[in-house]
Backbone as ProteinMPNN parsed JSONL, in Angstrom:
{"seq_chain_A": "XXXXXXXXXXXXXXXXXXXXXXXXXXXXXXXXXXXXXXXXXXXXXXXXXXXXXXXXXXXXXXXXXXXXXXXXXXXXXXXXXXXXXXXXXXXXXXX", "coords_chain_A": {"N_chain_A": [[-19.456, 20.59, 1.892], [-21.554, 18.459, 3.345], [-22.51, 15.552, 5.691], [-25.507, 13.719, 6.079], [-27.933, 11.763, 8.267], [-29.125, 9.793, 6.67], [-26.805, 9.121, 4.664], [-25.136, 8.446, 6.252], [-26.051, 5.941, 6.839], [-26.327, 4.741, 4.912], [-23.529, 4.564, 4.001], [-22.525, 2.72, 6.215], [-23.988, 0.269, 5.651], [-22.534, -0.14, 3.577], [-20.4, -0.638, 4.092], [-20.88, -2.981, 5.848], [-21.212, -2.054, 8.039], [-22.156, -2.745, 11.58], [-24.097, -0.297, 13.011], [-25.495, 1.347, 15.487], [-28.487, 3.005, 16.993], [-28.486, 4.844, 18.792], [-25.635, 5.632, 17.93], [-25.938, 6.862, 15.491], [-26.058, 10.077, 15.001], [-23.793, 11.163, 16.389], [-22.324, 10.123, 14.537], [-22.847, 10.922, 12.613], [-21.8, 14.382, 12.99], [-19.423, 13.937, 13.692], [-18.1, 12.768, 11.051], [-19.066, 15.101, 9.471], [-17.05, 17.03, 10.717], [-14.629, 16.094, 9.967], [-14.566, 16.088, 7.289], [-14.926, 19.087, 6.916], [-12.563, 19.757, 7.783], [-11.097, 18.61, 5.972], [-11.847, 20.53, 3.772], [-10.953, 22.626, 5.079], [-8.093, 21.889, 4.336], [-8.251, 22.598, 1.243], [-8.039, 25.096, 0.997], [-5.5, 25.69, 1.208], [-2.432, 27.165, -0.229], [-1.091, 25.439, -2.91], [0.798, 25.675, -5.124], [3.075, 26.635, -5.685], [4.739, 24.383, -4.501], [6.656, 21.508, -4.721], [5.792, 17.953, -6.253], [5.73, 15.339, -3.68], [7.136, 12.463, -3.129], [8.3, 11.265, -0.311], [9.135, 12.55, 2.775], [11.868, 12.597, 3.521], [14.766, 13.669, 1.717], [16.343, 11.845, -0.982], [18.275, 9.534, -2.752], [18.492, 6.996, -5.499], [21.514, 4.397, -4.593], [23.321, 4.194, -7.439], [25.25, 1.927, -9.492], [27.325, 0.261, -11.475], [26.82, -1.235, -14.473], [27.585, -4.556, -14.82], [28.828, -7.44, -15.264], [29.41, -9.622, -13.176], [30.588, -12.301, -10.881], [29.254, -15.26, -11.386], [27.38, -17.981, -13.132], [28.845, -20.048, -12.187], [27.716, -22.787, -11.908], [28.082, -24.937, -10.173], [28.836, -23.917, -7.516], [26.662, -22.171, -7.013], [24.759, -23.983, -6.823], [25.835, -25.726, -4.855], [24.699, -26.156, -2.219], [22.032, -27.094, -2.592], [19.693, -29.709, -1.762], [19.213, -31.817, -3.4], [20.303, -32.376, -6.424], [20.365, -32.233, -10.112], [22.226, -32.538, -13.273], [23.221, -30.031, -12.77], [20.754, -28.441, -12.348], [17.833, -27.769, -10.103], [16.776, -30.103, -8.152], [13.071, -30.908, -7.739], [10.193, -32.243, -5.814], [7.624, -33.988, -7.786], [4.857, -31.511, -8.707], [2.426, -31.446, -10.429], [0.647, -33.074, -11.866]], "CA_chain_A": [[-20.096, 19.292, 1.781], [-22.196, 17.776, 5.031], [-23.079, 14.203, 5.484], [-26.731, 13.429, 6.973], [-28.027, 10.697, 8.383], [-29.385, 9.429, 5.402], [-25.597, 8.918, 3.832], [-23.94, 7.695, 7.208], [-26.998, 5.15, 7.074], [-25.784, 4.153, 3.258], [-22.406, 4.393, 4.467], [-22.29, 1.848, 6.875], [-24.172, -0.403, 5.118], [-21.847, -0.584, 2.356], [-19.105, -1.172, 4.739], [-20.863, -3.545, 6.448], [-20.337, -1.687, 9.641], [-23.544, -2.109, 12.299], [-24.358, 1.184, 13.785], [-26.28, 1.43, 16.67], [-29.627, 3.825, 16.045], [-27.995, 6.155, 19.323], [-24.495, 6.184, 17.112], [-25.562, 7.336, 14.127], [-26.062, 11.316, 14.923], [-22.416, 11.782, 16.693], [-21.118, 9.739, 13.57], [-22.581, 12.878, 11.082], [-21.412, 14.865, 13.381], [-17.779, 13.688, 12.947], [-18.025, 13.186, 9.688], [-19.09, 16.413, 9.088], [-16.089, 17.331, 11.034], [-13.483, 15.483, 9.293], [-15.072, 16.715, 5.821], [-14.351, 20.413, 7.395], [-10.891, 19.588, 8.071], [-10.548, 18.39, 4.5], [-12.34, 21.558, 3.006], [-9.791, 23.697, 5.259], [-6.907, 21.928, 3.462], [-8.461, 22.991, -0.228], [-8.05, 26.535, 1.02], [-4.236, 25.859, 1.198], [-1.844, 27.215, -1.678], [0.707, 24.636, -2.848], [1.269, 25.697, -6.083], [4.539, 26.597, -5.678], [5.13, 23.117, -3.765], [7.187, 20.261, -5.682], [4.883, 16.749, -5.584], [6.988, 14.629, -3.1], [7.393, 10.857, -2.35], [8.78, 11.433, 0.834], [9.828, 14.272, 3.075], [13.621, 13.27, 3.053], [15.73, 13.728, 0.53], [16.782, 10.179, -0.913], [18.518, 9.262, -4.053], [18.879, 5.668, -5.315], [22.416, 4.105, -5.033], [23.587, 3.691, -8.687], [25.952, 1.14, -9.539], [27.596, 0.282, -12.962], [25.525, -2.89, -14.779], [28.938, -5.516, -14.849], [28.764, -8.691, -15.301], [30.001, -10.475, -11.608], [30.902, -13.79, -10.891], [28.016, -15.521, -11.776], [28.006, -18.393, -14.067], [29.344, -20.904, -11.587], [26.581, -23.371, -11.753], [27.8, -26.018, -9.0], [28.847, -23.078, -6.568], [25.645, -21.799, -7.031], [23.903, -25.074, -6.451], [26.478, -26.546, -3.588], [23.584, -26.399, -1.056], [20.81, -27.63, -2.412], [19.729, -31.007, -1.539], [19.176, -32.5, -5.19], [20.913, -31.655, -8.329], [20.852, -33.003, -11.791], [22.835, -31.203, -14.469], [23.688, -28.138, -12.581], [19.728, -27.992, -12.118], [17.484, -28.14, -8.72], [15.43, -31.398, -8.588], [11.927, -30.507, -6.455], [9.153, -33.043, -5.62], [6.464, -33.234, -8.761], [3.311, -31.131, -7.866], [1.743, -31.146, -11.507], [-0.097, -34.548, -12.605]], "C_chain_A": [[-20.472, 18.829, 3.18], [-22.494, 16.146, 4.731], [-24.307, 14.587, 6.533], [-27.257, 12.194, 7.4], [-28.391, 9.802, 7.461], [-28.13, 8.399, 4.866], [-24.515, 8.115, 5.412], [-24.466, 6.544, 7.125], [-26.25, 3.949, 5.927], [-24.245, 3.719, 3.717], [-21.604, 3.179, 4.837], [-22.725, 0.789, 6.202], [-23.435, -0.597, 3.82], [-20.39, -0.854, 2.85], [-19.256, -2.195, 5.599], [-20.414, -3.769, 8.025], [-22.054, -1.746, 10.569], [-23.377, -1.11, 13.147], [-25.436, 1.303, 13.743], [-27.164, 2.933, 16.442], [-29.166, 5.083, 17.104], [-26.376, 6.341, 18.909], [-24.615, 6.868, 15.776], [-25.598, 9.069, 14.424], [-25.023, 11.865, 15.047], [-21.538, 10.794, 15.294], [-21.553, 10.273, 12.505], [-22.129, 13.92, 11.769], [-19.686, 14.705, 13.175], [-17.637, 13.495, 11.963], [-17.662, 14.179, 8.978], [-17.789, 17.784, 9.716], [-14.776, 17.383, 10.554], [-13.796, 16.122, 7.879], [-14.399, 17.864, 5.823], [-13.092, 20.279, 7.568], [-10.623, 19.337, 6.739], [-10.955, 19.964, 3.768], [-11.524, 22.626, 3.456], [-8.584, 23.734, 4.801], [-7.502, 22.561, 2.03], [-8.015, 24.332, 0.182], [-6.431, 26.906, 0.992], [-3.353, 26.146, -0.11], [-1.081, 26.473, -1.795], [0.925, 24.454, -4.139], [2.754, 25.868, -6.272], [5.587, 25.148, -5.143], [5.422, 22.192, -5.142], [6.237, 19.048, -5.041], [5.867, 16.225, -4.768], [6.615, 13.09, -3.071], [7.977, 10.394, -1.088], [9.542, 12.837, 1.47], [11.115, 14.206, 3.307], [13.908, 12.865, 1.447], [16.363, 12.707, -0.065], [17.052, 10.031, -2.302], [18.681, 7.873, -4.061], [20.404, 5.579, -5.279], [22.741, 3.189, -6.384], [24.71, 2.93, -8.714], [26.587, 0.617, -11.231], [26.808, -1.36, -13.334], [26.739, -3.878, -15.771], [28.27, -6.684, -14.681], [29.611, -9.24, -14.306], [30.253, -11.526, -11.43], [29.524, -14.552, -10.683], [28.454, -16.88, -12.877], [28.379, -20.082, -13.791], [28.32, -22.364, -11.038], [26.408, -24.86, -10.299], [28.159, -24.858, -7.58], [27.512, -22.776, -6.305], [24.666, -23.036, -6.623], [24.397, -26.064, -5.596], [25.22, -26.889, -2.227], [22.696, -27.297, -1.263], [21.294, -29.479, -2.511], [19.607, -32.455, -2.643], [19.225, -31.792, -5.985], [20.941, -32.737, -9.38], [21.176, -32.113, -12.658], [22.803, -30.188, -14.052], [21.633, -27.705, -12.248], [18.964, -28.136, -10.837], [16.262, -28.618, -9.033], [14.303, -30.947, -7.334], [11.167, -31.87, -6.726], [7.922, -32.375, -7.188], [5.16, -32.574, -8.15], [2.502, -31.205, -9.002], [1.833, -32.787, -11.872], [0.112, -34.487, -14.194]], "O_chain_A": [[-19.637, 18.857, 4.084], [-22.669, 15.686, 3.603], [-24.252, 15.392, 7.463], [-26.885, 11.319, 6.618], [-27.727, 8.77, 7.557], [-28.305, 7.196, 4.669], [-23.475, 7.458, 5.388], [-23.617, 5.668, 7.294], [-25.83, 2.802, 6.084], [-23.916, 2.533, 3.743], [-20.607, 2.688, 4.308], [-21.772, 0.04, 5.987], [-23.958, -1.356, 3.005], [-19.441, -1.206, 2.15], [-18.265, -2.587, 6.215], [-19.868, -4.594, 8.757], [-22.964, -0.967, 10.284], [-22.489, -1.116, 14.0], [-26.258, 1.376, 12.831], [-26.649, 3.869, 15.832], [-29.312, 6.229, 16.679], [-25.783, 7.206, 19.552], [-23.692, 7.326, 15.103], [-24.712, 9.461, 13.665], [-24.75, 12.839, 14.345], [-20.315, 10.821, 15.157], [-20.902, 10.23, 11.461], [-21.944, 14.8, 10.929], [-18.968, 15.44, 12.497], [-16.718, 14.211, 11.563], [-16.698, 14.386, 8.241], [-17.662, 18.95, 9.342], [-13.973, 18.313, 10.631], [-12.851, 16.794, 7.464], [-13.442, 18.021, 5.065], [-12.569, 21.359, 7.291], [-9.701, 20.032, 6.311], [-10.009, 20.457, 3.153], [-11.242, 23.533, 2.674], [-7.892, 24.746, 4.687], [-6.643, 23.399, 1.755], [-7.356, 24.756, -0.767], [-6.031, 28.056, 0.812], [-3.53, 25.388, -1.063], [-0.162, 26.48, -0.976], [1.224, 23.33, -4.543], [3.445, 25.179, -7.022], [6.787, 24.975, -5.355], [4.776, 22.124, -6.188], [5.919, 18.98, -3.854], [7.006, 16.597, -5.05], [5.415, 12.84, -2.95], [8.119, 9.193, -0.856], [10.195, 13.742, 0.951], [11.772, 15.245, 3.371], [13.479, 12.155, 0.538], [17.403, 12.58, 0.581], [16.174, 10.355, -3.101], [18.965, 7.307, -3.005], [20.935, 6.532, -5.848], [22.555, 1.978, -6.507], [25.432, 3.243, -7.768], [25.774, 0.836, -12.13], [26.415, -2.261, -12.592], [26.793, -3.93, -17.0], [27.251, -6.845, -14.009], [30.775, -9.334, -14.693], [29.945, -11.996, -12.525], [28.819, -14.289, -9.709], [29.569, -16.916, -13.397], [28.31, -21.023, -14.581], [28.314, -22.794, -9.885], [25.458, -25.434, -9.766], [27.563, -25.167, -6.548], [27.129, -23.172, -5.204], [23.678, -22.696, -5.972], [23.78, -27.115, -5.424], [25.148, -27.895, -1.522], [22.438, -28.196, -0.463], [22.246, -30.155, -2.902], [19.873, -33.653, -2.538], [18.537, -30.829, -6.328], [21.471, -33.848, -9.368], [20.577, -31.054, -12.849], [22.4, -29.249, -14.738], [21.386, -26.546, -11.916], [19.644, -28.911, -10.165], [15.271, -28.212, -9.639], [14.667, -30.695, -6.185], [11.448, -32.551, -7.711], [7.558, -31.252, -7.538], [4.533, -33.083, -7.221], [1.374, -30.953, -8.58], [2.828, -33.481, -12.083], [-0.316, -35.393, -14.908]]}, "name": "protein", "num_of_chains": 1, "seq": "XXXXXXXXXXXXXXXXXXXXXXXXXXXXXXXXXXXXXXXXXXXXXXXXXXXXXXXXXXXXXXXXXXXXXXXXXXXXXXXXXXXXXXXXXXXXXXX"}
């Protein structure tokens, strides 16, 4: 696959990038560079390769699903600056 000026032209303009009329030849030129670098990875085998999500090794820490001290509704709401009924009073924002 090559890019030509034509498509760097389109390019930019759809990225809203201005490029200068002596930048556009060295930017199909890299293009067409970077393309080649991609077309030399296709040539790579990685069928045998597992997909990854990262290159270390990482398990989650599991934990049992207990019910904790929880529950405690004025502990839990000792800070805040207004309470009614165990609930946290805010300023109205809705008319």
């Amino acid at each position: 696959m090559s890019v030509d000026r034509k498509t760097v032209l389109r390019v930019a303009r759809l990225a809203r990038i201005a490029l200068e009329e002596n930048r556009i030849d060295p930017m199909v030129m890299e293009l067409n560079t970077i393309l080649g670098w991609v077309e030399q990875l296709q040539e790579v085998d990685v069928s045998e390769i597992a997909p990854l999500t990262s290159v270390v090794a990482q398990r989650l820490k599991m934990r049992e699903d207990e019910v904790t001290a929880g529950g405690d509704a004025a502990a839990i709401t000792a800070n805040a600056p207004l309470v009614e009924d165990h609930f946290y009073v805010v300023p109205k924002v809705v008319e």
